[in-house]
C-alpha positions as CSV (number, residue, x, y, z in Angstrom):
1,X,-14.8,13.8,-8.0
2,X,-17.9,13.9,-6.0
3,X,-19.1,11.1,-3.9
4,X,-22.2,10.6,-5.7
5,X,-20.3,10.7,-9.1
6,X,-17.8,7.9,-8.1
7,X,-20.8,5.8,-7.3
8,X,-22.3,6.1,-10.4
9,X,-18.8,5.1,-11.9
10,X,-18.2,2.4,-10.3
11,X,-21.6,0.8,-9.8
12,X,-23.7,1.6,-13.3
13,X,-20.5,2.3,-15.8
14,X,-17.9,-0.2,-14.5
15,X,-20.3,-2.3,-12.9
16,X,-19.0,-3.5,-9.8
17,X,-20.3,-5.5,-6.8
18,X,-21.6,-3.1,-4.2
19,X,-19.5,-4.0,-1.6
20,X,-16.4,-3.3,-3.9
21,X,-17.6,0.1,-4.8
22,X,-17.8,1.0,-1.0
23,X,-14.6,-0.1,-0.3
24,X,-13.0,2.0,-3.2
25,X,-14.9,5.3,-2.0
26,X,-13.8,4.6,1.4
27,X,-10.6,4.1,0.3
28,X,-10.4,7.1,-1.6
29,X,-12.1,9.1,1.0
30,X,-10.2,7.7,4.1
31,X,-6.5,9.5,4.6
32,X,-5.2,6.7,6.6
33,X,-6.6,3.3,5.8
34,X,-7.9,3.2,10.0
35,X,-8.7,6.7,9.6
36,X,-12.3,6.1,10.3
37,X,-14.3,9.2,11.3
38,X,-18.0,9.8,11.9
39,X,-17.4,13.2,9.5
40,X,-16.0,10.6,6.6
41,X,-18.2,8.1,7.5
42,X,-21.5,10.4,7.2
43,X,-20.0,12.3,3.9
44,X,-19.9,8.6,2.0
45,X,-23.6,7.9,3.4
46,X,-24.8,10.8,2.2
47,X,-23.6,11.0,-1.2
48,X,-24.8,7.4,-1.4
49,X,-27.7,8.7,-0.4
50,X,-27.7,11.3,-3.5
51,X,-26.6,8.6,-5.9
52,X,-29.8,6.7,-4.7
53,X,-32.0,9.7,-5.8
54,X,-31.0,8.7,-9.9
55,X,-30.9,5.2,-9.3
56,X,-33.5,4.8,-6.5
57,X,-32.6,0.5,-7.6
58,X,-30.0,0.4,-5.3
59,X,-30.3,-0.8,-1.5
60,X,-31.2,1.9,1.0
61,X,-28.5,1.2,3.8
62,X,-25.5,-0.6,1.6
63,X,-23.0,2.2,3.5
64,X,-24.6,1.1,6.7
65,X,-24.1,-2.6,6.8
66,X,-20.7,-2.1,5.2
67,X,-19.5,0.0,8.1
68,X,-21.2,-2.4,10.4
69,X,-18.9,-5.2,9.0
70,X,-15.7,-3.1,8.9
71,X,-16.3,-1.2,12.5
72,X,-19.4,-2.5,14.3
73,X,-18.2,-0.3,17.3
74,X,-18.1,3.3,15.0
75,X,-21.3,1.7,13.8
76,X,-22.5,1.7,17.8
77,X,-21.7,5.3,17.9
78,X,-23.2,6.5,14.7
79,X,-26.5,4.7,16.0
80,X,-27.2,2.1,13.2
């Protein structure tokens, strides 16, 4: 499933909370629970980013803070 798609699953079908939704995609995008990459990271922000296109309702930079909660130095790297 693309990233995009699971976020319009979990967020507008199944109605999560945001930062639940982020944490499943992560999860199911992540091979290694402290597998955190700057590729991985950057392929969840931008299908976010597509998701936001259909549902422009959404927060701009929910990926951002949550990767600044979970790993404020990767954040420090990725420049947010």
């Amino acid at each position: 499933m693309f990233i995009d798609e699971m976020f319009e699953d979990l967020l507008v079908n199944k109605k999560e909370k945001m930062i639940d939704a982020i944490g499943a995609v992560f999860d199911d995008k992540l091979f290694e629970k402290k597998d955190w990459n700057l590729a991985t990271i950057k392929r969840v922000e931008n299908g976010y980013q597509l998701f936001r296109k259909r549902f422009p309702d959404y927060p701009e930079h929910s990926v951002r803070t949550y990767v600044c909660l979970m790993s404020p130095n990767l954040a420090k790297s990725l420049g947010w």
